[in-house]
N, CA, C, O and CB atoms as a CASP TS submission, in Angstrom:
PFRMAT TS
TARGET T0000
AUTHOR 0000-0000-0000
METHOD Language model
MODEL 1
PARENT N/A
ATOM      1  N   UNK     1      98.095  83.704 107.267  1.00  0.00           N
ATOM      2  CA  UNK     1      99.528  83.867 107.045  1.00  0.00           C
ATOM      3  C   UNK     1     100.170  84.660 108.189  1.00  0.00           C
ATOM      4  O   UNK     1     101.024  84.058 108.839  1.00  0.00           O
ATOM      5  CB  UNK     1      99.784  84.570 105.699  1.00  0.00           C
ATOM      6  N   UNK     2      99.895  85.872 108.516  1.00  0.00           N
ATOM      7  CA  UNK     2     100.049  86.890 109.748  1.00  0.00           C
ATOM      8  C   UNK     2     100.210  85.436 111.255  1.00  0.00           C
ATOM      9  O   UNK     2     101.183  85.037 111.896  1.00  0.00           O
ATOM     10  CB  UNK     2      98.113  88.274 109.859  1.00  0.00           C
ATOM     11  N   UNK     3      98.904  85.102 111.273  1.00  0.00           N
ATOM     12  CA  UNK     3      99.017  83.870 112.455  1.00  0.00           C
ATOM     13  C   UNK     3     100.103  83.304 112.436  1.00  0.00           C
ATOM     14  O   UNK     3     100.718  83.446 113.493  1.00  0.00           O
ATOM     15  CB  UNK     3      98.091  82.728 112.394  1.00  0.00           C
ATOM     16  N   UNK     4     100.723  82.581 111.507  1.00  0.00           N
ATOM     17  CA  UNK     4     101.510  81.264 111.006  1.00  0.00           C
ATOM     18  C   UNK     4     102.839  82.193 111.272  1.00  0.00           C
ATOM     19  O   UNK     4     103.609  81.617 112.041  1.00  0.00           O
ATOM     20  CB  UNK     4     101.171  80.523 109.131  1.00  0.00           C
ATOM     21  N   UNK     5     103.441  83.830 110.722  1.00  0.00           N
ATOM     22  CA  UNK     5     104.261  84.146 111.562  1.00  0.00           C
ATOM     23  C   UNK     5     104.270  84.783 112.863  1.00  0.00           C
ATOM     24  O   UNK     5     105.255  85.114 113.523  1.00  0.00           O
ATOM     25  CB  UNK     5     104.795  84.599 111.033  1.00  0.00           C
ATOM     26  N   UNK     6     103.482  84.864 113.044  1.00  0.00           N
ATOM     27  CA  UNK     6     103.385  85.036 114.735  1.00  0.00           C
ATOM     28  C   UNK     6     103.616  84.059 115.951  1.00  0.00           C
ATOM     29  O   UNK     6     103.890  84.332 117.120  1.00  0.00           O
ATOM     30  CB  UNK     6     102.119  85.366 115.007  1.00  0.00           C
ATOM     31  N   UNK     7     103.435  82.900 115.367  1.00  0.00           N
ATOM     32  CA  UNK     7     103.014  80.981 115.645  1.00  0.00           C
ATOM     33  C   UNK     7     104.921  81.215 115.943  1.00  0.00           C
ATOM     34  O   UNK     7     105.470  81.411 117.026  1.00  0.00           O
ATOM     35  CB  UNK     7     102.115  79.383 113.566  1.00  0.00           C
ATOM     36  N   UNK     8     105.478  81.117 114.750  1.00  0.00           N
ATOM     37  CA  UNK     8     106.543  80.543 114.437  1.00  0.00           C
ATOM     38  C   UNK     8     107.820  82.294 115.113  1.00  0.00           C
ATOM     39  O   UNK     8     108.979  82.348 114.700  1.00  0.00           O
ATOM     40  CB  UNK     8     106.365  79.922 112.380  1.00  0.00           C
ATOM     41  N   UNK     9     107.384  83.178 115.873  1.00  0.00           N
ATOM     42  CA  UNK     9     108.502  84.123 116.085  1.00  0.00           C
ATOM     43  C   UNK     9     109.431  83.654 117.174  1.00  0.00           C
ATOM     44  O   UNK     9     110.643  83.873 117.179  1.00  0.00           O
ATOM     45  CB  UNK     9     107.977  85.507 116.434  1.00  0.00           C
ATOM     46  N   UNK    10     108.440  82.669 118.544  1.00  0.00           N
ATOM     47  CA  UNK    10     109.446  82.438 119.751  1.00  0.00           C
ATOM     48  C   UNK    10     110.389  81.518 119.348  1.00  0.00           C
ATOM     49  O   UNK    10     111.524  81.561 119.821  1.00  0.00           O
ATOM     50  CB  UNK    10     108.807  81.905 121.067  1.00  0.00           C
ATOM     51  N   UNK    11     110.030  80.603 118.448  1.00  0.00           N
ATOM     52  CA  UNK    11     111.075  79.521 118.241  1.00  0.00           C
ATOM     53  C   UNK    11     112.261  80.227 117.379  1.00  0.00           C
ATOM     54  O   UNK    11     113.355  79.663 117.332  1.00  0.00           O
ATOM     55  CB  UNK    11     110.399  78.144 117.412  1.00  0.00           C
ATOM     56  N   UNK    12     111.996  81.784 116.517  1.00  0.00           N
ATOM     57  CA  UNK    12     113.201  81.889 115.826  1.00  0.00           C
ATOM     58  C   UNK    12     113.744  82.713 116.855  1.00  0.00           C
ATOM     59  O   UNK    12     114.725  83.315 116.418  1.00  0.00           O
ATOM     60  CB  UNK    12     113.196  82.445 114.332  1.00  0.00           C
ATOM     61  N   UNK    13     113.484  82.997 118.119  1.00  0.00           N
ATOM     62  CA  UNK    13     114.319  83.783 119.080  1.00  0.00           C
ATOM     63  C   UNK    13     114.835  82.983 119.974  1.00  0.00           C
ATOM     64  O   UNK    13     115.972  83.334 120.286  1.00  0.00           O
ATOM     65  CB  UNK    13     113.657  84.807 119.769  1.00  0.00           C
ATOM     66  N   UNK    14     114.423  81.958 120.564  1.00  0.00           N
ATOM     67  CA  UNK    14     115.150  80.926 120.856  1.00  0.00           C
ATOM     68  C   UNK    14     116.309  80.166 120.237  1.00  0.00           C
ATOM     69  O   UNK    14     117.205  79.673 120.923  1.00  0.00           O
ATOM     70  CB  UNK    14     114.434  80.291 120.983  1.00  0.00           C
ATOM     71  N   UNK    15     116.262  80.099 119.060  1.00  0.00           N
ATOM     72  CA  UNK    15     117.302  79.731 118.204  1.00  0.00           C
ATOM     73  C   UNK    15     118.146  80.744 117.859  1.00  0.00           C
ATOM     74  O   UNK    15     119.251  80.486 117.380  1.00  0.00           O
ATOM     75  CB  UNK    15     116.857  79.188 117.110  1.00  0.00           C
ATOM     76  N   UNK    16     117.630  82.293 118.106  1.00  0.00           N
ATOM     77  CA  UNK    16     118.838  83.209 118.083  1.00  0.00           C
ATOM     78  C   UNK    16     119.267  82.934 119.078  1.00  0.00           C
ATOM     79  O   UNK    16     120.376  82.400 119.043  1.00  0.00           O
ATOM     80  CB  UNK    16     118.764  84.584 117.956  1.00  0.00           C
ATOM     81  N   UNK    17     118.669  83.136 120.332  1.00  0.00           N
ATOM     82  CA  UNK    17     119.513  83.123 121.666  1.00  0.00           C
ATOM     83  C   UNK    17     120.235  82.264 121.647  1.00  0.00           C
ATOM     84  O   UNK    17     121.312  82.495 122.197  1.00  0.00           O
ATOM     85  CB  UNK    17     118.935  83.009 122.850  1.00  0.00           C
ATOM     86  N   UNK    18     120.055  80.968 121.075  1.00  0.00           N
ATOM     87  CA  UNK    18     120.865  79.672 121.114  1.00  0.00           C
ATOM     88  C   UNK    18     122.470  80.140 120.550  1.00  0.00           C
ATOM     89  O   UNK    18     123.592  80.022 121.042  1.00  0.00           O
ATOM     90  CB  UNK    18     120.042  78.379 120.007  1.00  0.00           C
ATOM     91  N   UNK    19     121.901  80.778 119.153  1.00  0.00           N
ATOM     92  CA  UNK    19     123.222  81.201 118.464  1.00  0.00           C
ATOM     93  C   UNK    19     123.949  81.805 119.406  1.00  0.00           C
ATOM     94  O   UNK    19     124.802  81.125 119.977  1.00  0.00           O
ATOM     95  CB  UNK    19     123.104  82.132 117.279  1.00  0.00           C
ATOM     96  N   UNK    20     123.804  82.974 119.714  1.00  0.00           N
ATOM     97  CA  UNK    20     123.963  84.172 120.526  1.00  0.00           C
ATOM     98  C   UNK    20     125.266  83.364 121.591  1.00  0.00           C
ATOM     99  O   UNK    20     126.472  83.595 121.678  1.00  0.00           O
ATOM    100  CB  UNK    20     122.224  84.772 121.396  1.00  0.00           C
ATOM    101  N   UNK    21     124.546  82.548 122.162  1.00  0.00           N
ATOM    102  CA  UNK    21     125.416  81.655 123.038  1.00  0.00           C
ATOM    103  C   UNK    21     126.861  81.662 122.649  1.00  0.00           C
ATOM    104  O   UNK    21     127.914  82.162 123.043  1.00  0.00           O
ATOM    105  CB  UNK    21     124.930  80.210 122.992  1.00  0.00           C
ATOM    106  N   UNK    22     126.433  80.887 121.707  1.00  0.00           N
ATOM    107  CA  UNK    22     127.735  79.655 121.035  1.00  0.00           C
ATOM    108  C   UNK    22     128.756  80.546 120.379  1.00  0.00           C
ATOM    109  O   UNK    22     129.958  80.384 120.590  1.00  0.00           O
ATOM    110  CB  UNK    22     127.103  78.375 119.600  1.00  0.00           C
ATOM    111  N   UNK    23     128.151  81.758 119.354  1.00  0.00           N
ATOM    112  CA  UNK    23     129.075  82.625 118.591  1.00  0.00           C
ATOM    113  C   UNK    23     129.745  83.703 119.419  1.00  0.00           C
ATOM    114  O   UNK    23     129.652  83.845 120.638  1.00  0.00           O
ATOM    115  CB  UNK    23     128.341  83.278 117.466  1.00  0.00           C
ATOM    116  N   UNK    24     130.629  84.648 118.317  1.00  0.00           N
ATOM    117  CA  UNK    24     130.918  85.248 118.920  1.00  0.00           C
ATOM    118  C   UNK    24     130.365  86.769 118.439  1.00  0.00           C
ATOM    119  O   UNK    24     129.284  86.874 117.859  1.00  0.00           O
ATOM    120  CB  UNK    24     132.083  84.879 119.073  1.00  0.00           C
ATOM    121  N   UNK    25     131.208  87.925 118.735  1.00  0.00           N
ATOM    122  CA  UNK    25     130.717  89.258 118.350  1.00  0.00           C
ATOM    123  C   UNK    25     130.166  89.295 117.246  1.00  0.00           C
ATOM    124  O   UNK    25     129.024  89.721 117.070  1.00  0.00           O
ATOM    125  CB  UNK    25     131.586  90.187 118.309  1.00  0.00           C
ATOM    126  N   UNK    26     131.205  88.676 116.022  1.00  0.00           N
ATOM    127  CA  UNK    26     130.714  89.004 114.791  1.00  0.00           C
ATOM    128  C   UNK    26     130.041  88.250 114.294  1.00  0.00           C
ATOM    129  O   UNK    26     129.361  88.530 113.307  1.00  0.00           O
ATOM    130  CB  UNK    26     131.436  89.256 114.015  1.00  0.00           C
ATOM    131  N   UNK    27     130.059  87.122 114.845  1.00  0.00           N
ATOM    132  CA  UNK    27     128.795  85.991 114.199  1.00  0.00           C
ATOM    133  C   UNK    27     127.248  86.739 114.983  1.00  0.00           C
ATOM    134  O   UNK    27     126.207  86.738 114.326  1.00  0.00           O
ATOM    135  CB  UNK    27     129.148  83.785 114.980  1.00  0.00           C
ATOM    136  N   UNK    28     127.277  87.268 116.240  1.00  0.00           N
ATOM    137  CA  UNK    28     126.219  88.031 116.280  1.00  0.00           C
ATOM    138  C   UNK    28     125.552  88.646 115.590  1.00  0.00           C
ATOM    139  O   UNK    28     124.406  88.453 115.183  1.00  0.00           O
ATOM    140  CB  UNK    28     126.301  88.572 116.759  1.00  0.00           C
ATOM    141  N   UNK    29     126.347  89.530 115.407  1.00  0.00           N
ATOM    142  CA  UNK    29     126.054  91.177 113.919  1.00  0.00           C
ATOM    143  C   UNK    29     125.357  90.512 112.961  1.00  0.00           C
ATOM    144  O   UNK    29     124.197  90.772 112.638  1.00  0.00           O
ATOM    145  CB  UNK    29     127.760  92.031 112.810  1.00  0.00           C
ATOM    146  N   UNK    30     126.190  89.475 112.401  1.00  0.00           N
ATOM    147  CA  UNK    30     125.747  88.983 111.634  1.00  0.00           C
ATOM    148  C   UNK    30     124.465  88.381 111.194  1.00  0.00           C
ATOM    149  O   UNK    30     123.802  88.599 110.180  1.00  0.00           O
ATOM    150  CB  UNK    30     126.331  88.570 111.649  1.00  0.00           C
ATOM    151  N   UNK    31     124.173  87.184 112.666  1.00  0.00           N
ATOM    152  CA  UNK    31     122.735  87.020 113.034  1.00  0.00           C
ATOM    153  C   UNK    31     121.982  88.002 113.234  1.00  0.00           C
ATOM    154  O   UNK    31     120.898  88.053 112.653  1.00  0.00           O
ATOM    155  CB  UNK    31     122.555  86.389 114.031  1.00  0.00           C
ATOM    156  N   UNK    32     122.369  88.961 114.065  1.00  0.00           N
ATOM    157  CA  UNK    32     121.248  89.847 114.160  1.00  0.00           C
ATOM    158  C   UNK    32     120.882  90.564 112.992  1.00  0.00           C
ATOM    159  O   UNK    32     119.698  90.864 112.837  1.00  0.00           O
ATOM    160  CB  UNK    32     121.452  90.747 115.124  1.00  0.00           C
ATOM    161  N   UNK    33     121.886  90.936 111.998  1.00  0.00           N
ATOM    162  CA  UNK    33     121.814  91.464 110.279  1.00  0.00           C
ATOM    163  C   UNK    33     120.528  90.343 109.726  1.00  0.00           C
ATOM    164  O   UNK    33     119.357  90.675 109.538  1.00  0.00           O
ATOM    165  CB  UNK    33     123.762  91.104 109.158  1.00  0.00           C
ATOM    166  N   UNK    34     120.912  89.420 109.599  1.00  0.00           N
ATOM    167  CA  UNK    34     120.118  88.196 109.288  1.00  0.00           C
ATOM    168  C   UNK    34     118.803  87.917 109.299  1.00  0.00           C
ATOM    169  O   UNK    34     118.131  87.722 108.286  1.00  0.00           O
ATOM    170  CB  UNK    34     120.437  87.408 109.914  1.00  0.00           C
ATOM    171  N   UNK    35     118.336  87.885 110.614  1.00  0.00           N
ATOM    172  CA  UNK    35     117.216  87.785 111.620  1.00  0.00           C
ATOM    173  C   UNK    35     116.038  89.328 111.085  1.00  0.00           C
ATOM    174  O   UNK    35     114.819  89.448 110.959  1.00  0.00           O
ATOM    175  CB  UNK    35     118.089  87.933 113.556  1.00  0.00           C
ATOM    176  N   UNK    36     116.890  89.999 110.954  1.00  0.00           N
ATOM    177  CA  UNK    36     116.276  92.198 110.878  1.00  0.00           C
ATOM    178  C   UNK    36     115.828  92.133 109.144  1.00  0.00           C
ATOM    179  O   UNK    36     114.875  92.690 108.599  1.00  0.00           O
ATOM    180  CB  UNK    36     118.394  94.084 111.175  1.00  0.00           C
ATOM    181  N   UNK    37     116.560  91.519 108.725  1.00  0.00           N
ATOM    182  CA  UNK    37     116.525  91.344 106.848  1.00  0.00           C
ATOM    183  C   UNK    37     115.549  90.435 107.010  1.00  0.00           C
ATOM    184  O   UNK    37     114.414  90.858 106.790  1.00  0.00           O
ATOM    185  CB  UNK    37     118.044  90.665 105.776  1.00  0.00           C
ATOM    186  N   UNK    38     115.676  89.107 107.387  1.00  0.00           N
ATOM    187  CA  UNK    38     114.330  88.200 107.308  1.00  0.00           C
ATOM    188  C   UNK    38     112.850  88.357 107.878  1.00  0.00           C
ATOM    189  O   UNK    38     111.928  87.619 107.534  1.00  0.00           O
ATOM    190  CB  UNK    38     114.660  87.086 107.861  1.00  0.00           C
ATOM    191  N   UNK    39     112.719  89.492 108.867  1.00  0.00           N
ATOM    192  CA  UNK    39     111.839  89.943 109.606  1.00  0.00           C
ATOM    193  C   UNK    39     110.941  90.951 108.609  1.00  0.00           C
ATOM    194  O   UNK    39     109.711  90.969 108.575  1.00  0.00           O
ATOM    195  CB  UNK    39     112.520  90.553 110.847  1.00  0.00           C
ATOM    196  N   UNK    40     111.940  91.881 107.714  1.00  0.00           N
ATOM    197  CA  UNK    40     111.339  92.952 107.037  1.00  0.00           C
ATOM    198  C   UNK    40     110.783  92.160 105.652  1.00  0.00           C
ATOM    199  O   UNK    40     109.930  92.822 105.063  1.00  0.00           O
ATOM    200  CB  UNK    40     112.475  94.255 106.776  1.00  0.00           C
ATOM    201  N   UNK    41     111.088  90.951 105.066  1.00  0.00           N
ATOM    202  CA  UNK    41     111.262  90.030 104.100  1.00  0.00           C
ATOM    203  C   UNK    41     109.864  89.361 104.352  1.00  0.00           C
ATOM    204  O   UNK    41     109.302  89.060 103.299  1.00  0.00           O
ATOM    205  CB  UNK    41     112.628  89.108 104.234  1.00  0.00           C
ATOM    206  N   UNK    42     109.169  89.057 105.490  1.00  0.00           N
ATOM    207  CA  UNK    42     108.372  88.324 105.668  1.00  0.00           C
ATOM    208  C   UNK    42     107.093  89.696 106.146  1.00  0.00           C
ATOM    209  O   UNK    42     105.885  89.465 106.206  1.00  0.00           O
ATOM    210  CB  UNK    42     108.957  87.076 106.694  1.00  0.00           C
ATOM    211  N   UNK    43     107.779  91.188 106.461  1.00  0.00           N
ATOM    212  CA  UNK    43     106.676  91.987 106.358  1.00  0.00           C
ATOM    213  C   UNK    43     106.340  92.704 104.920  1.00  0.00           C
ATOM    214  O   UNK    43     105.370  93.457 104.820  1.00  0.00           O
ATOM    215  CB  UNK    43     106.857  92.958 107.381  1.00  0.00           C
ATOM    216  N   UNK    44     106.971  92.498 104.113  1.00  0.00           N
ATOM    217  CA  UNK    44     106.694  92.681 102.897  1.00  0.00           C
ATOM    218  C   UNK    44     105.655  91.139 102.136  1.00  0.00           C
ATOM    219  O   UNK    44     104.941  91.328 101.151  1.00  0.00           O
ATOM    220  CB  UNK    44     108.272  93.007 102.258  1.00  0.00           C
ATOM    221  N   UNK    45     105.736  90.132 102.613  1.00  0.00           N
ATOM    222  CA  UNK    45     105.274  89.230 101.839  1.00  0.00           C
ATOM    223  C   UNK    45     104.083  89.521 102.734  1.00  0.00           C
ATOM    224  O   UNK    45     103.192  90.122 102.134  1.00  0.00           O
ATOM    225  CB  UNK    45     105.994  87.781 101.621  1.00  0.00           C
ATOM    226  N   UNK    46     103.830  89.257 104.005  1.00  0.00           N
ATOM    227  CA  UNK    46     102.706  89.263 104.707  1.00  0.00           C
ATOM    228  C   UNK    46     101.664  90.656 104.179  1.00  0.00           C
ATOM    229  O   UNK    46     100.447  90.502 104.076  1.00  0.00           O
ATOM    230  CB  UNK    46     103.203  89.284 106.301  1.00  0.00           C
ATOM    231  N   UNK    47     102.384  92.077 103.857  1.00  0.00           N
ATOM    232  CA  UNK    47     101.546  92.821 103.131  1.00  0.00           C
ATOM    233  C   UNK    47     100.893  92.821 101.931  1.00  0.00           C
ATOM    234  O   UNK    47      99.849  93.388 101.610  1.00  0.00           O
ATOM    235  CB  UNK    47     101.943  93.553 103.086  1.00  0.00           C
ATOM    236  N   UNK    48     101.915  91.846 101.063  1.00  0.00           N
ATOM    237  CA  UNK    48     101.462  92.004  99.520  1.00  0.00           C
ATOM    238  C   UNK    48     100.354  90.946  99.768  1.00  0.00           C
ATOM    239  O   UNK    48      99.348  91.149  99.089  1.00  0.00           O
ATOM    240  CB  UNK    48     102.733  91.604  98.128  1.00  0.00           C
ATOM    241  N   UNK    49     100.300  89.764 100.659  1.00  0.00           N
ATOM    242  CA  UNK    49      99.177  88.985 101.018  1.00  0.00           C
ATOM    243  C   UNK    49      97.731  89.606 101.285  1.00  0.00           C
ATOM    244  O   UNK    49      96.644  89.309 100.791  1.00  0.00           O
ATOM    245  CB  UNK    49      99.571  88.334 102.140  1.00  0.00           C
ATOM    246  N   UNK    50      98.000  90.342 102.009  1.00  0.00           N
ATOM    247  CA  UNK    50      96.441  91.152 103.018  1.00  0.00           C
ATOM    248  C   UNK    50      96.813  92.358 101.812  1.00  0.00           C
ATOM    249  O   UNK    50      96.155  93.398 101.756  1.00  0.00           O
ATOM    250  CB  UNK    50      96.633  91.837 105.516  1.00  0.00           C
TER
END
């Protein structure tokens, strides 16, 4: 599980950067709010796993 998000982190930073592009300030915040919540979301599942 740990592998599988590690596998899958460059493609969700690429697709931020993508965002990053296109939006603006607050669609940033937002993503980056987003991205920081889903990061801690998937270190809580990856712990209750191991």
């Amino acid at each position: 599980q740990a592998t599988a998000h590690i596998k899958d982190e460059p493609s969700e930073a690429r697709a931020g950067a993508r965002l990053r592009k296109m939006g603006s300030p607050v669609t940033d915040d937002r993503c980056a709010s987003l991205v920081a919540e889903a990061g801690s979301y998937f270190d809580r599942v990856i712990s209750a796993l191991g």
